[in-house]
N, C-alpha and C positions, 0 to 999 in steps of 0.2 A: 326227227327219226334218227336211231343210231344207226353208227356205221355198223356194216358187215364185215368183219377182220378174220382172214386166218393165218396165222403166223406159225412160221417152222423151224422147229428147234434142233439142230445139225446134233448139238450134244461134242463132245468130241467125236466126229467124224467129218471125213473131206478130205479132199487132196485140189490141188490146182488141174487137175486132168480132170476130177470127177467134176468137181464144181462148175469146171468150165461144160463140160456135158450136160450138166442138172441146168444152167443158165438160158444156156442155146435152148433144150429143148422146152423150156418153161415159157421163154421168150417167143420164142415162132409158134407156138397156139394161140387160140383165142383169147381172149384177156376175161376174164373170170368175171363175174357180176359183183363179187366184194373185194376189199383190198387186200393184200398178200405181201406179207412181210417175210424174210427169211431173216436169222438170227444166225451167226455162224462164227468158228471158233474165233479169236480178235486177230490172229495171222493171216487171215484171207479176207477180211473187211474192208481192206483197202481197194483193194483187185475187187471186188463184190461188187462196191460201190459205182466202181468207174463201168466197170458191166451193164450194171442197172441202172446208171446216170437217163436221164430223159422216159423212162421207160414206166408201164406202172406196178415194179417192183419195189416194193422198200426195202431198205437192209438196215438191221439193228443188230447188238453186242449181247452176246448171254451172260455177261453179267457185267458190274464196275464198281472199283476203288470209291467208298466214300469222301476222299482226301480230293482237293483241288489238284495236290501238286506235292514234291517231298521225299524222302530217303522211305520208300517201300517199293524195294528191289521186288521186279517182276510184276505190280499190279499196271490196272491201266483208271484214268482219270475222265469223270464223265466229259472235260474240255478236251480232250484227245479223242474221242468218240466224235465228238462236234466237228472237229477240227478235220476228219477226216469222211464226213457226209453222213455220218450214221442220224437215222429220225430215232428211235428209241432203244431201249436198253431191259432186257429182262431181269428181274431183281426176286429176291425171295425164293428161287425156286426149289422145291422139293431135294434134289439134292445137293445143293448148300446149306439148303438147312441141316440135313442129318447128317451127308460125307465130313462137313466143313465147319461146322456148330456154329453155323448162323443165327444169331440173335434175332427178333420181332425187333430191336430198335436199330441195330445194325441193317438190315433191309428196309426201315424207314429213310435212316442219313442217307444209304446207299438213293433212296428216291429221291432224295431230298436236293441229294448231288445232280442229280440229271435234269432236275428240275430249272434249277438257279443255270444249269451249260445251256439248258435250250432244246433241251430232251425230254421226250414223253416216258415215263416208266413202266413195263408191263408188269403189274406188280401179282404173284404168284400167292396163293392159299391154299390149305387141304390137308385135311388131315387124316392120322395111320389109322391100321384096320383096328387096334385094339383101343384108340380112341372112339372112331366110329360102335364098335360094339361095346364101350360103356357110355353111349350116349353123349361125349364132349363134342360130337363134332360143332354143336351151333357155337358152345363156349369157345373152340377154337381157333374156328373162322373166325369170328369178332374179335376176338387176339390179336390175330396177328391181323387183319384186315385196319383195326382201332390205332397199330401202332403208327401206320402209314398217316393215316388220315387225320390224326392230329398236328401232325407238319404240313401234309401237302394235302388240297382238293383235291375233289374227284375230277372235276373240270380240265386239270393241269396231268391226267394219268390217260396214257394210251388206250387200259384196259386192265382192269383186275379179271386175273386167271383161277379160275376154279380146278384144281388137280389134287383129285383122293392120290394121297400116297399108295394106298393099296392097291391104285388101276393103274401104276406109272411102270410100262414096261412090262406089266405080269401077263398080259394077255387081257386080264378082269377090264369090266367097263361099269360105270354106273347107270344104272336104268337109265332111259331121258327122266323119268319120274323123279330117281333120286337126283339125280342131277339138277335136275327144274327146283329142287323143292332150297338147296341150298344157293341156288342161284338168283332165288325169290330174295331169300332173308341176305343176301350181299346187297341185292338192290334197293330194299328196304333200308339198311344201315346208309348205303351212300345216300339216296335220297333225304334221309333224316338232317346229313352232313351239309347236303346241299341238292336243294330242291328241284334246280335247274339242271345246276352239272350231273348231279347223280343219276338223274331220270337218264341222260344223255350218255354216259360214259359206257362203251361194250361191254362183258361181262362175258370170258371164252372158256369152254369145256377142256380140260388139257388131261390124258388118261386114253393112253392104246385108242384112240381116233383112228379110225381108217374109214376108206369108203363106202366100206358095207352098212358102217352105224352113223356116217356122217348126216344122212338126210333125218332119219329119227330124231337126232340129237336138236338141229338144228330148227324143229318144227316147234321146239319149247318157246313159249313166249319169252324168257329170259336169258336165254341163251344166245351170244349173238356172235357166234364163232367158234377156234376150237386152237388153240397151241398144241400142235402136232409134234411127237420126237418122232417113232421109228420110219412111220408111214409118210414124214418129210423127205426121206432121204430119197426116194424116187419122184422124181417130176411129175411124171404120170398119175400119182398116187397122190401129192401133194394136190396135184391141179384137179384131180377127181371130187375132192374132200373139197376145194374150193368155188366148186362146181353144185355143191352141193344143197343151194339152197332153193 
């Protein structure tokens, strides 16, 4: 059986005031039926982590330095992630790829790194609205899905994340239908890779998630989660969507 994941994407935003508010109140509820990761900017990871120590909170890095170690003023190394209690690391996401020109082979090393420190990768796909309307979207996902997965298993990745550029942030959502239908052929490719781990590995909807379309979403056979931005940033909102199954 896979796990149930939903993981929240801070984005740049936080403070040690808020976060300490978003922590307490996530904390003194119920503890959700799936697992809950928060990702948050790398200046409060450390304070996150001690927060969340013993609890059943995860905390993971939205993004990391392919490099072990070395003269790259200002990145961070997936052994410094380890080093300081993070379980996984967001790689690929939507915008790194476009703000940042991130490469498909660049977001593989990037997995590639977390892998060899002791980290599971949440490895991100999806593609724009004028990909989607000339029909690339299946060429695209296998792109950049193919570039990961000839380094690293499926076995060895937290969760490949499913987010149309066109529903990140716009309000837009992709039907469960749409969503179901690419989230089929993700699982098909990994399986093809590996039989076992692929069948097994999550597979999260990421795209204006909130609570109102969490339960729909989440009733897709394929679907087994959701990496949340805006709708993370309230406790409440996060723990509704993780409530949602």
């Amino acid at each position: 059986m896979r796990d149930r994941i939903v993981i929240a994407n801070w984005k740049m935003n936080g403070s040690r005031e808020a976060n300490a508010r978003w922590t307490d109140e996530f904390l003194s509820s119920p503890q959700p039926a799936c697992r809950t990761v928060v990702c948050a900017p790398f200046v409060y990871l450390g304070e996150l982590a001690l927060r969340a120590l013993g609890t059943h909170l995860e905390v993971g890095a939205e993004d990391v330095n392919e490099n072990p170690a070395g003269a790259f003023t200002g990145e961070i190394s997936a052994g410094m992630l380890h080093d300081i209690g993070m379980s996984c690391a967001i790689v690929g996401h939507s915008e790194r790829r476009t703000l940042y020109g991130e490469t498909d082979n660049r977001v593989a090393m990037k997995a590639l790194a977390l892998v060899k420190a002791g980290l599971k990768p949440v490895i991100c796909v999806g593609e724009t609205l004028e990909e989607r309307e000339t029909g690339a979207t299946p060429s695209v996902i296998l792109r950049q899905l193919n570039a990961v997965l000839t380094i690293v298993r499926p076995e060895d990745l937290l969760a490949v994340a499913y987010e149309p550029v066109w529903a990140i942030g716009t309000g837009k959502t992709a039907t469960p239908e749409i969503a179901q239908s690419v989230h089929a052929l993700i699982r098909t490719r990994l399986v093809e890779v590996s039989p076992k781990g692929g069948a097994s590995t999550p597979i999260l909807y990421g795209g204006s998630v909130k609570p109102e379309n969490a339960h729909e979403l989440f009733a897709q056979p394929d679907i087994d989660g959701a990496l949340v931005g805006g709708a993370a940033l309230k406790a409440s909102s996060f723990l509704a969507i993780a409530n949602a199954f």
